[in-house]
N, CA, C and O of each residue as an XYZ file, in Angstrom:
684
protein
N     -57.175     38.149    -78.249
C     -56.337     38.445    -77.100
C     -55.118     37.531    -77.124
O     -55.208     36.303    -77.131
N     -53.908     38.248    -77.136
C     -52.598     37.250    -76.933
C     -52.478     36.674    -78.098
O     -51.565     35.852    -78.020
N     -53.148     36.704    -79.599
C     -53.065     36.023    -80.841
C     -53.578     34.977    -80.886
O     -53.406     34.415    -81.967
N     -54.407     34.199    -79.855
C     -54.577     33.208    -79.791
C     -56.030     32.933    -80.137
O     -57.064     33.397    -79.656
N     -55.744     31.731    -81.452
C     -57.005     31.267    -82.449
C     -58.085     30.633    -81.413
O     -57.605     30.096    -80.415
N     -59.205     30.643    -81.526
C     -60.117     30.098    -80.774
C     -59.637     28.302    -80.552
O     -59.719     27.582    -79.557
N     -59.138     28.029    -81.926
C     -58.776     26.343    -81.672
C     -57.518     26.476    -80.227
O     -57.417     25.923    -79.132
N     -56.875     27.322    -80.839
C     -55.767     27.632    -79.536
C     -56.348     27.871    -77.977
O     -55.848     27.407    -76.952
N     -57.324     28.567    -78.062
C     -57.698     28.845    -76.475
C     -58.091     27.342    -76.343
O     -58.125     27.140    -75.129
N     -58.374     26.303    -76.934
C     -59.122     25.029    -76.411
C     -57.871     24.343    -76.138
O     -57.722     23.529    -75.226
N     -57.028     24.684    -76.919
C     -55.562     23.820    -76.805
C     -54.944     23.907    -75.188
O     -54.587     22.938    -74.518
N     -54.922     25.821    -74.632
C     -54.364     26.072    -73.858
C     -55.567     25.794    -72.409
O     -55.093     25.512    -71.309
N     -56.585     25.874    -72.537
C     -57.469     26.247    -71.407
C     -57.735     24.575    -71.297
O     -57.726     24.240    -70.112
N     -57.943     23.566    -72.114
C     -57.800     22.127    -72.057
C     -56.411     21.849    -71.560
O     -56.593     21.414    -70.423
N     -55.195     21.865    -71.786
C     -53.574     21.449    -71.271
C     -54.309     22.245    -69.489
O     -55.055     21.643    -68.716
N     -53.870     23.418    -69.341
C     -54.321     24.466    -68.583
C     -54.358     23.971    -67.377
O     -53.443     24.344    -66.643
N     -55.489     22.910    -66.732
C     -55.982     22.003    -65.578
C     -54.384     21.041    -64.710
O     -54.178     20.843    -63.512
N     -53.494     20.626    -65.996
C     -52.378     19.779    -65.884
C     -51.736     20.395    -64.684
O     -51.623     19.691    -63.680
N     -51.186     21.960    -64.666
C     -50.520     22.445    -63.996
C     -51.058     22.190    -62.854
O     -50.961     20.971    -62.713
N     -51.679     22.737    -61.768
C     -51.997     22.900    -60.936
C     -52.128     21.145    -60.271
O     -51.930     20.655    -59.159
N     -52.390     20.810    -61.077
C     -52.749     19.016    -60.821
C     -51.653     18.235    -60.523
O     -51.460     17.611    -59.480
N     -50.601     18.340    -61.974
C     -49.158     17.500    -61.207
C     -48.323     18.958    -60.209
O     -47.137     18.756    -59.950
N     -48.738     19.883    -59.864
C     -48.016     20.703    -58.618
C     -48.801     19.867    -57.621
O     -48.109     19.187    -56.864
N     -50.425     19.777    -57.450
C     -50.942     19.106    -56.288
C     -49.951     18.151    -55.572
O     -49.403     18.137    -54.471
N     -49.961     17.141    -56.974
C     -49.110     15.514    -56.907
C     -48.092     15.436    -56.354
O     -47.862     14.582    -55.498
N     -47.226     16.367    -56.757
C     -46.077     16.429    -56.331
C     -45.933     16.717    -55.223
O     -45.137     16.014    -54.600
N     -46.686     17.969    -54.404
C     -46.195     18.458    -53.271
C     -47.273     16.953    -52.375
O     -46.769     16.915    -51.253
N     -47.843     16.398    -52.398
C     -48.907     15.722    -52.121
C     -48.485     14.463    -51.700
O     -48.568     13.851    -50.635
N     -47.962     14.200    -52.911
C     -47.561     12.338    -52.829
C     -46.028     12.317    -53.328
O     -45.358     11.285    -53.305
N     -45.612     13.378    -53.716
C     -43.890     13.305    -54.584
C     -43.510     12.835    -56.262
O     -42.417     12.853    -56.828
N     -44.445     12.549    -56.622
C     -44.642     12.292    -57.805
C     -46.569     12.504    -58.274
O     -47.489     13.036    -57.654
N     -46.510     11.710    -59.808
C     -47.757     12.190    -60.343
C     -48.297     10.558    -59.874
O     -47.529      9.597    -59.906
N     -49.304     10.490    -59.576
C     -49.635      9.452    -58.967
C     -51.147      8.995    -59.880
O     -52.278      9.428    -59.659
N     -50.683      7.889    -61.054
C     -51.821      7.921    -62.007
C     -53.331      7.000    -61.800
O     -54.270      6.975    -62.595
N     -53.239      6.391    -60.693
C     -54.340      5.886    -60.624
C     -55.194      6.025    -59.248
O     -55.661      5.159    -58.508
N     -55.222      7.533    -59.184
C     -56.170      8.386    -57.953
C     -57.292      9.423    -59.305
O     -57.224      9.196    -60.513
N     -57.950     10.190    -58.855
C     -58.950     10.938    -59.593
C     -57.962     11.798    -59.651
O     -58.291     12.374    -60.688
N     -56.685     12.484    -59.203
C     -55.817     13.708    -60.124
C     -55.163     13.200    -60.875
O     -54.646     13.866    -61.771
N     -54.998     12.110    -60.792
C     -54.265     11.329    -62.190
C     -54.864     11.258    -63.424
O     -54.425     11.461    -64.556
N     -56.002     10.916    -62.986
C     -56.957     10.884    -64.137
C     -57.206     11.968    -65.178
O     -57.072     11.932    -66.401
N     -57.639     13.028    -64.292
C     -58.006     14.161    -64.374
C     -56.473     14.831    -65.007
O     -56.541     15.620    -65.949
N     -55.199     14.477    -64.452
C     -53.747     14.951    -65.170
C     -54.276     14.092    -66.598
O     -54.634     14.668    -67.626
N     -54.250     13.004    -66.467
C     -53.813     12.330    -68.150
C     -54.658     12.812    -69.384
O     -54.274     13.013    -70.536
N     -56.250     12.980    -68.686
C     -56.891     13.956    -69.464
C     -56.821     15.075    -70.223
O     -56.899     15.100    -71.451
N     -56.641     16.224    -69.326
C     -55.801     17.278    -69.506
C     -54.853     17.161    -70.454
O     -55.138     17.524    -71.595
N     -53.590     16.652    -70.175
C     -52.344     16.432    -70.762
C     -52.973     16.130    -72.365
O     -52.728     16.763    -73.391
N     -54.029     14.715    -72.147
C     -53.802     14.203    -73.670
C     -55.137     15.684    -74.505
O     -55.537     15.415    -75.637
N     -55.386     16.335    -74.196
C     -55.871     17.464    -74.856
C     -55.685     18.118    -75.194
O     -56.481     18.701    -75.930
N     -54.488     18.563    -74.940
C     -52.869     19.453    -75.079
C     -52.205     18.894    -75.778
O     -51.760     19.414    -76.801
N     -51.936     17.597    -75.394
C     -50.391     16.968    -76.537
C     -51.790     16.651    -77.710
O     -51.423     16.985    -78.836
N     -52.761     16.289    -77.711
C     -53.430     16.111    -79.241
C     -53.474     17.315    -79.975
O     -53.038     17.249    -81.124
N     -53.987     18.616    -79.495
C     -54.915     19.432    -80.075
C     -53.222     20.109    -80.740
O     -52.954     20.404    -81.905
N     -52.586     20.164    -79.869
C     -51.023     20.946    -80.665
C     -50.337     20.561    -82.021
O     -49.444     21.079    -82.692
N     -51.240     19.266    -82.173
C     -51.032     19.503    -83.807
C     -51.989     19.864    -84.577
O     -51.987     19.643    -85.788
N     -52.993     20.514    -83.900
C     -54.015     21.637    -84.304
C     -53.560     22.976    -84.971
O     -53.892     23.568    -85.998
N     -52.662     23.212    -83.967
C     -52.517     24.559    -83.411
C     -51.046     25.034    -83.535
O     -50.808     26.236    -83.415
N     -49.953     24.062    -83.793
C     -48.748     24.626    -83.584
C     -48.126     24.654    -84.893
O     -48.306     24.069    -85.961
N     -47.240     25.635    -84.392
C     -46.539     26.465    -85.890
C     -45.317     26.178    -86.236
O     -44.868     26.702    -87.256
N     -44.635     25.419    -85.582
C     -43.057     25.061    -85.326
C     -43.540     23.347    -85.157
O     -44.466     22.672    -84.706
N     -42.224     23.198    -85.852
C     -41.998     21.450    -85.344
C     -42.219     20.881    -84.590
O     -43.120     20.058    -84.429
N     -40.870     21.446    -83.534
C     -40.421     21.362    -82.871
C     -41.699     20.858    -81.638
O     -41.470     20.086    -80.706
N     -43.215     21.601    -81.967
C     -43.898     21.419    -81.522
C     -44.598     20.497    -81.477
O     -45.369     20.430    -80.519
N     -44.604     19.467    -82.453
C     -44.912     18.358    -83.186
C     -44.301     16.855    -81.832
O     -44.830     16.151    -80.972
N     -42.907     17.070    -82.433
C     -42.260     16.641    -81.197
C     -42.610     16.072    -79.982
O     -42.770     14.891    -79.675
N     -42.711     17.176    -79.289
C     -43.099     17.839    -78.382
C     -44.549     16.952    -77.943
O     -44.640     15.960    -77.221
N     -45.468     17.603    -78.563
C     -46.958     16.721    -78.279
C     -46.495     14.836    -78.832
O     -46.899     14.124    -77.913
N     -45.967     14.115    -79.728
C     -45.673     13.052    -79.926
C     -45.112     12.619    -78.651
O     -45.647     11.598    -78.218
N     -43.961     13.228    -77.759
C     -43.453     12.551    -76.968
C     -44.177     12.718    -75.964
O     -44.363     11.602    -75.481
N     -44.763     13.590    -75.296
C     -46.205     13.764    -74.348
C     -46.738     12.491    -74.341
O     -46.604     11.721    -73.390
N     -47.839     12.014    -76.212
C     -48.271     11.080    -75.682
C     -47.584      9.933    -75.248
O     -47.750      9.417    -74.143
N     -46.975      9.616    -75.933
C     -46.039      8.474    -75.864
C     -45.466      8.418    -74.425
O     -45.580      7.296    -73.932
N     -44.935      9.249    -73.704
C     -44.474      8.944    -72.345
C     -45.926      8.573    -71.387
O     -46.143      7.614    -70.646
N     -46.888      9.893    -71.787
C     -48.262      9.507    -70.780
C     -49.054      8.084    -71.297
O     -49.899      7.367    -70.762
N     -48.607      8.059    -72.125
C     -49.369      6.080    -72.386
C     -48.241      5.354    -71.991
O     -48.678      4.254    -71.651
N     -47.236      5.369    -71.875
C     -46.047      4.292    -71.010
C     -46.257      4.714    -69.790
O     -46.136      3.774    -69.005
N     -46.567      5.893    -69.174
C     -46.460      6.193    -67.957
C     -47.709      5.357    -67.307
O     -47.640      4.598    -66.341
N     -48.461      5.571    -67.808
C     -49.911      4.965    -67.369
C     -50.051      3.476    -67.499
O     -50.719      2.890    -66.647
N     -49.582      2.913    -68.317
C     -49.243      1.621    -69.309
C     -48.662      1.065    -67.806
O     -49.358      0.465    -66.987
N     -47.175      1.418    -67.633
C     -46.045      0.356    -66.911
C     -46.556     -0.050    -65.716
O     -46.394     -1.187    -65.273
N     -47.360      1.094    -64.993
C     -47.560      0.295    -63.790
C     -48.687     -0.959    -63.956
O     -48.660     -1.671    -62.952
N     -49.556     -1.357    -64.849
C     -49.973     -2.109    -65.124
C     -49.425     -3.892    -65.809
O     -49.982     -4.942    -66.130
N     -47.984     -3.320    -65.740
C     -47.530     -4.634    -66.045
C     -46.539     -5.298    -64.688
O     -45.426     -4.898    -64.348
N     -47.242     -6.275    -64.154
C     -46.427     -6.819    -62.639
C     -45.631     -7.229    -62.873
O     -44.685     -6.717    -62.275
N     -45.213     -8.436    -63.865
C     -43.914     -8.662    -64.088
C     -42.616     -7.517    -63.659
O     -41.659     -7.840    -62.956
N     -42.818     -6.175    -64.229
C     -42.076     -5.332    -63.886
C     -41.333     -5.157    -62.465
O     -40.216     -4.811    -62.079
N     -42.628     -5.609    -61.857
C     -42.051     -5.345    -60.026
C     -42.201     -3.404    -59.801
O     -42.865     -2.485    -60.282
N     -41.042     -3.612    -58.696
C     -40.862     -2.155    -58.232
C     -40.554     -1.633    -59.336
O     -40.629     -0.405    -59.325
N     -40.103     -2.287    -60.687
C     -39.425     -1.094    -61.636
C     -40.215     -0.191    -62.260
O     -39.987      0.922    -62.736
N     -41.357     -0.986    -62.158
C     -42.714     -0.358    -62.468
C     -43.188      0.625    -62.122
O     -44.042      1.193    -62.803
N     -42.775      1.070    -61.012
C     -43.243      2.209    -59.647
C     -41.992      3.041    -60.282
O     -42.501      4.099    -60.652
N     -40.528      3.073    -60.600
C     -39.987      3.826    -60.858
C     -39.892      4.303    -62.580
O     -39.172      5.296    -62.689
N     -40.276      3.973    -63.494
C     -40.392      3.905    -64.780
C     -41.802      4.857    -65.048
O     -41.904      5.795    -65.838
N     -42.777      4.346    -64.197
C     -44.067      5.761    -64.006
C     -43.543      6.629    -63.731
O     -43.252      7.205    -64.779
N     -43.231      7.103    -63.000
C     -42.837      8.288    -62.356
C     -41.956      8.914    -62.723
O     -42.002     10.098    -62.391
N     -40.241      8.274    -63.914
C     -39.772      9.050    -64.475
C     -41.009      9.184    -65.647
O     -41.449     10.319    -65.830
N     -41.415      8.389    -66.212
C     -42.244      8.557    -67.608
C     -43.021     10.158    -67.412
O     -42.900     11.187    -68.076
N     -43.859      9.834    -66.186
C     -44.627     11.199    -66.063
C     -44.491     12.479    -65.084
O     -45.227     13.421    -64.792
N     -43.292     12.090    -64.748
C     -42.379     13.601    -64.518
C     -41.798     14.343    -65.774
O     -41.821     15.556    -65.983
N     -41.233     13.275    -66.622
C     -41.040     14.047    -68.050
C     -42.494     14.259    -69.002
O     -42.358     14.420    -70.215
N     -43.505     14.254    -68.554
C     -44.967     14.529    -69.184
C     -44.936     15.996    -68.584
O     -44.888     16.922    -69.394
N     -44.959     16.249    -67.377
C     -44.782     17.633    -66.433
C     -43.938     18.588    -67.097
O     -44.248     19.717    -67.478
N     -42.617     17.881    -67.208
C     -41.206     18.504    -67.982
C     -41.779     19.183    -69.346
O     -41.810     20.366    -69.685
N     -42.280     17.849    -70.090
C     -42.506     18.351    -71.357
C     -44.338     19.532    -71.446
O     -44.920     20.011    -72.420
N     -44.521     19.557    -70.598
C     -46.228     20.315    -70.466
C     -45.727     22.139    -70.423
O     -46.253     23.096    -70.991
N     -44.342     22.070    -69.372
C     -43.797     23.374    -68.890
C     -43.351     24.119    -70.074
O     -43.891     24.963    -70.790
N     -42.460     23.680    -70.065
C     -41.431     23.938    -71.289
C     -41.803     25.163    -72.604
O     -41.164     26.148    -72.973
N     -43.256     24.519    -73.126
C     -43.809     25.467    -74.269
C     -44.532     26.454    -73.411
O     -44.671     27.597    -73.844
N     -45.088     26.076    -72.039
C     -46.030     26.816    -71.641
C     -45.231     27.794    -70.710
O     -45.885     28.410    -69.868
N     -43.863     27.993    -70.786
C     -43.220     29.047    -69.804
C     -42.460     29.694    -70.863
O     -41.874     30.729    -70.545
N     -42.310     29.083    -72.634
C     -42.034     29.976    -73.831
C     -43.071     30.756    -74.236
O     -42.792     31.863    -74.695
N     -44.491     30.331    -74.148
C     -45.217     30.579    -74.682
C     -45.774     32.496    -73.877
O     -45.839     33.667    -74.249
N     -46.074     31.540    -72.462
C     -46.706     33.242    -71.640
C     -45.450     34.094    -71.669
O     -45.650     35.296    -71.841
N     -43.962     33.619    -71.506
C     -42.797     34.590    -72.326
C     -42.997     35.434    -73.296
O     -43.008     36.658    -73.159
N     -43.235     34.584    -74.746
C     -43.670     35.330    -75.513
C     -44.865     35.990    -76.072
O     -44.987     36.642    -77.109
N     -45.933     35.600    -74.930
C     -47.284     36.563    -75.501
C     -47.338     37.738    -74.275
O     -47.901     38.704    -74.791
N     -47.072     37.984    -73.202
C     -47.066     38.681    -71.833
C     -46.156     39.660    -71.592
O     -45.047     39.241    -71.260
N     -46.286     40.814    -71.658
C     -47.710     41.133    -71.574
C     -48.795     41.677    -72.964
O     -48.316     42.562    -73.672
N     -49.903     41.266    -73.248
C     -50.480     41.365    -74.738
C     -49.853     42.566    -75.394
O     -50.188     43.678    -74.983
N     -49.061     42.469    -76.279
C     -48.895     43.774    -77.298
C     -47.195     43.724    -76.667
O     -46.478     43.750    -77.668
N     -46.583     43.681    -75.782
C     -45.139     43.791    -75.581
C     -45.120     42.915    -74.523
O     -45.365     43.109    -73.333
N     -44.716     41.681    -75.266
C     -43.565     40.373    -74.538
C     -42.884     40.712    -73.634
O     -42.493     41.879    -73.618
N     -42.512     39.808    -72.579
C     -41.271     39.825    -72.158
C     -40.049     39.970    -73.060
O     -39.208     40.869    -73.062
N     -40.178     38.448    -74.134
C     -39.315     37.637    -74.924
C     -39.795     37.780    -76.657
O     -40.619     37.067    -77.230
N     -39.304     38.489    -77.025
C     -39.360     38.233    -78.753
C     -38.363     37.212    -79.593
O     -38.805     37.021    -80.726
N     -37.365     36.643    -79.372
C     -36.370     35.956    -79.571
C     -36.561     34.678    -79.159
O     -37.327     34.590    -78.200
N     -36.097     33.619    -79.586
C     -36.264     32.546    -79.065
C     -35.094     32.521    -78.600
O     -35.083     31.846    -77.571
N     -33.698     33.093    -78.963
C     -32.686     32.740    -78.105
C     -32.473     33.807    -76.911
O     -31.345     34.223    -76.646
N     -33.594     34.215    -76.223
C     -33.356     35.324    -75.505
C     -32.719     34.818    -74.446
O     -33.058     33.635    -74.417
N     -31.985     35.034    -73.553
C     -30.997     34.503    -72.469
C     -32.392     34.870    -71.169
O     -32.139     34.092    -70.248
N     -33.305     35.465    -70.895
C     -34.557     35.498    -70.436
C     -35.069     33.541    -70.418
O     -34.830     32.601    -69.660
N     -35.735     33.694    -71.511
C     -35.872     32.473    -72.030
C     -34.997     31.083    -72.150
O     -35.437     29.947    -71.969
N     -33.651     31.448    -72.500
C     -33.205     30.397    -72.316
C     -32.235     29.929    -70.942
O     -31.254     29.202    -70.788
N     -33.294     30.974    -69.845
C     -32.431     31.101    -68.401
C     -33.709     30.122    -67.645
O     -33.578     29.397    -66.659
N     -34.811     30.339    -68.361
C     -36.268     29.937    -67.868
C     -36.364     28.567    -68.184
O     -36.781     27.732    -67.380
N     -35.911     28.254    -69.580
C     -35.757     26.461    -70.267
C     -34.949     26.001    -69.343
O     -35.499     25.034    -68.816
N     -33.373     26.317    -68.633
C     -32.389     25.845    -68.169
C     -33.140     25.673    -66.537
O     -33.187     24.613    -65.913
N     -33.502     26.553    -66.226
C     -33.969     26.755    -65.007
C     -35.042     25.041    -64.492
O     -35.004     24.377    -63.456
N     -35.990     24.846    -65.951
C     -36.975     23.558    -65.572
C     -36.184     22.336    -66.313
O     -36.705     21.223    -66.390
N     -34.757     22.646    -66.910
C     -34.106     21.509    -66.722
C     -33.757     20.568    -65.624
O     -33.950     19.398    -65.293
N     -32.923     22.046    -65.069
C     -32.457     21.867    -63.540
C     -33.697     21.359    -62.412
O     -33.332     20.599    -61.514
N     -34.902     21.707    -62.455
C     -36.219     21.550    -61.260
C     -36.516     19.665    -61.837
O     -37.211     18.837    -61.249
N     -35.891     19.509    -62.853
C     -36.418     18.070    -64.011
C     -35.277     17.588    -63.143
O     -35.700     17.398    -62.002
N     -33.989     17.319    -63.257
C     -33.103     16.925    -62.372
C     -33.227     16.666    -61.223
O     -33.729     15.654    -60.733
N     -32.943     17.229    -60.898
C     -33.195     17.519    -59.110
C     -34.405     17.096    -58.471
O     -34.482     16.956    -57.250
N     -35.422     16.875    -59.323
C     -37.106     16.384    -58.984
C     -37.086     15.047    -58.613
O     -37.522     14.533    -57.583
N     -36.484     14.500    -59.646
C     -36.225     12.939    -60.628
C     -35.323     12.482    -59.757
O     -35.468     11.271    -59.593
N     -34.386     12.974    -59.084
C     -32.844     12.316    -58.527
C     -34.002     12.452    -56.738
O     -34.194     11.370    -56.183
N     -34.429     13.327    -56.270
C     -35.427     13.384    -55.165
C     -36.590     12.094    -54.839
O     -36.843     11.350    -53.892
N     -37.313     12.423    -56.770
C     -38.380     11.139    -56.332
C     -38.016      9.891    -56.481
O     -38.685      9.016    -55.931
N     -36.558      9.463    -57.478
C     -36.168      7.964    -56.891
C     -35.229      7.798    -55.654
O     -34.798      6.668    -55.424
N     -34.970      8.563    -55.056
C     -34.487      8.260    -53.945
C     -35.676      7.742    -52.938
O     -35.645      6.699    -52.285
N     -36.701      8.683    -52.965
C     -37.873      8.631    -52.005
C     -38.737      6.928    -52.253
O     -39.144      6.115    -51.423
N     -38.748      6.919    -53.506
C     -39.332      5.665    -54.035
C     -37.797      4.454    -53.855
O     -37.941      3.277    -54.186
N     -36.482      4.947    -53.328
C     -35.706      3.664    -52.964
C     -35.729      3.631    -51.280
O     -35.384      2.634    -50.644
N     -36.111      4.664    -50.771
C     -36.278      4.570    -49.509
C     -36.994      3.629    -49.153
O     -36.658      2.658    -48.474
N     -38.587      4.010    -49.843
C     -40.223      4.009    -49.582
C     -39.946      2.215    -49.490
O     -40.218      1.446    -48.568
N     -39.346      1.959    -50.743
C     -38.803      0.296    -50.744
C     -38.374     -0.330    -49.538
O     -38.777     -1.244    -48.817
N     -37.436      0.456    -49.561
C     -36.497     -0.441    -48.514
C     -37.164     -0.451    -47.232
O     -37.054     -1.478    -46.562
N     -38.023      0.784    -46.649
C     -38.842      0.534    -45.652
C     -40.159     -0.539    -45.664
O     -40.708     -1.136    -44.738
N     -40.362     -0.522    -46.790
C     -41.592     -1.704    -46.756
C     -41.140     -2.926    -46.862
O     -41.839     -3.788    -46.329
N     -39.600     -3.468    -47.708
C     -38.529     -4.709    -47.569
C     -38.777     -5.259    -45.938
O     -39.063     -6.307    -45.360
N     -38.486     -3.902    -45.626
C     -37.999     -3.747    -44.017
C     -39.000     -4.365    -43.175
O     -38.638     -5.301    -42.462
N     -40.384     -3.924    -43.149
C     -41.757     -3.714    -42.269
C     -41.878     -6.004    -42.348
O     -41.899     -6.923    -41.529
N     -41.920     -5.847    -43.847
C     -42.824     -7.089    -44.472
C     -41.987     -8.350    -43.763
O     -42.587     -9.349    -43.367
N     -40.222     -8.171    -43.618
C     -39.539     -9.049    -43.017
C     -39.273     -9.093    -41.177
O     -38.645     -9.868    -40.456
N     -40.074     -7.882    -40.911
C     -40.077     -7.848    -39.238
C     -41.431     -8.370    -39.148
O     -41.700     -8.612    -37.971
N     -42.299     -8.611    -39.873
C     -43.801     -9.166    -39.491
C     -43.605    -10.876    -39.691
O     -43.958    -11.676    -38.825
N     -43.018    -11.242    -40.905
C     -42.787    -12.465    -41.136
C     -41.571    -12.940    -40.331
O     -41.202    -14.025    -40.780
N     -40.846    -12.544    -39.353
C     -40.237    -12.636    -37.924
C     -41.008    -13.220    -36.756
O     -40.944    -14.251    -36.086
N     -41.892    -11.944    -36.796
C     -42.792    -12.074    -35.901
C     -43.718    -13.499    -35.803
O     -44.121    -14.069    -34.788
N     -43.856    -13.764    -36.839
C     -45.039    -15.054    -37.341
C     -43.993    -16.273    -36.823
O     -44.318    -17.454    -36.935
């Protein structure tokens, strides 16, 4: 069904869980938030997908693709663990694994493009203006996400700056 090798259904039905998980996050907390049980449960996911795709993938490009996955979801997960960092820490996660999200979409809104519906695609072309209206489209949601959640995370700051120096007033 859809061409897809049995190693492939493990590729896609393992990644698969991610979606729904960083949508939770996001609408939830505003970002992917890695050290709750959907975080967990995201990094999981994710690293089953960015591993198994060099199982499974036929293009480079795809190669890529799963390399920078892991690599952002182990910095993403990684930074907030280093305090030295400070707040930068809180903002360096959250771009790291908003572009884990970015990069999860991307093949997986080329991919049901080009297998959907089984036997006649939407998209046969990779340069289909379909397709490359759909890539541009989660550029733009990558933008606009990213410029949203550090604002929220310079707010979130400045209100807790705020709270911590009206209590130590108070004292």
């Amino acid at each position: 069904m859809f061409g897809i090798s049995p190693l492939g259904w493990v590729h896609t039905l393992g990644s698969l869980p991610a979606i729904p998980l960083a949508a939770y996050m996001f609408a939830r907390h505003g970002r992917i938030v890695p050290r709750s049980a959907p975080g967990m449960a995201y990094f999981i996911s994710m690293m089953v997908g960015a591993v198994t795709v060099f199982l499974v993938a036929h293009q480079s490009v795809s190669y890529g693709i799963g390399a920078a996955t892991i690599l952002l979801l182990l910095a993403g997960y990684g930074v907030g663990l280093i305090p030295a960092l400070g707040r930068a820490g809180r903002y360096l996660e959250t771009i790291f694994l908003s572009l884990t999200a970015f990069l999860l979409m991307v093949p997986t809104v080329s991919e049901i493009l080009r297998r959907v519906p089984d036997g006649h695609p939407l998209v046969t072309d990779l340069k289909s203006p379909l397709l490359l209206g759909a890539q541009a489209s989660l550029l733009v949601m990558l933008i606009v996400g990213l410029t949203a959640q550090i604002i929220h995370l310079r707010w979130a700051g400045k209100r807790s700056a705020s709270a911590s120096r009206g209590i130590a007033s108070i004292e």
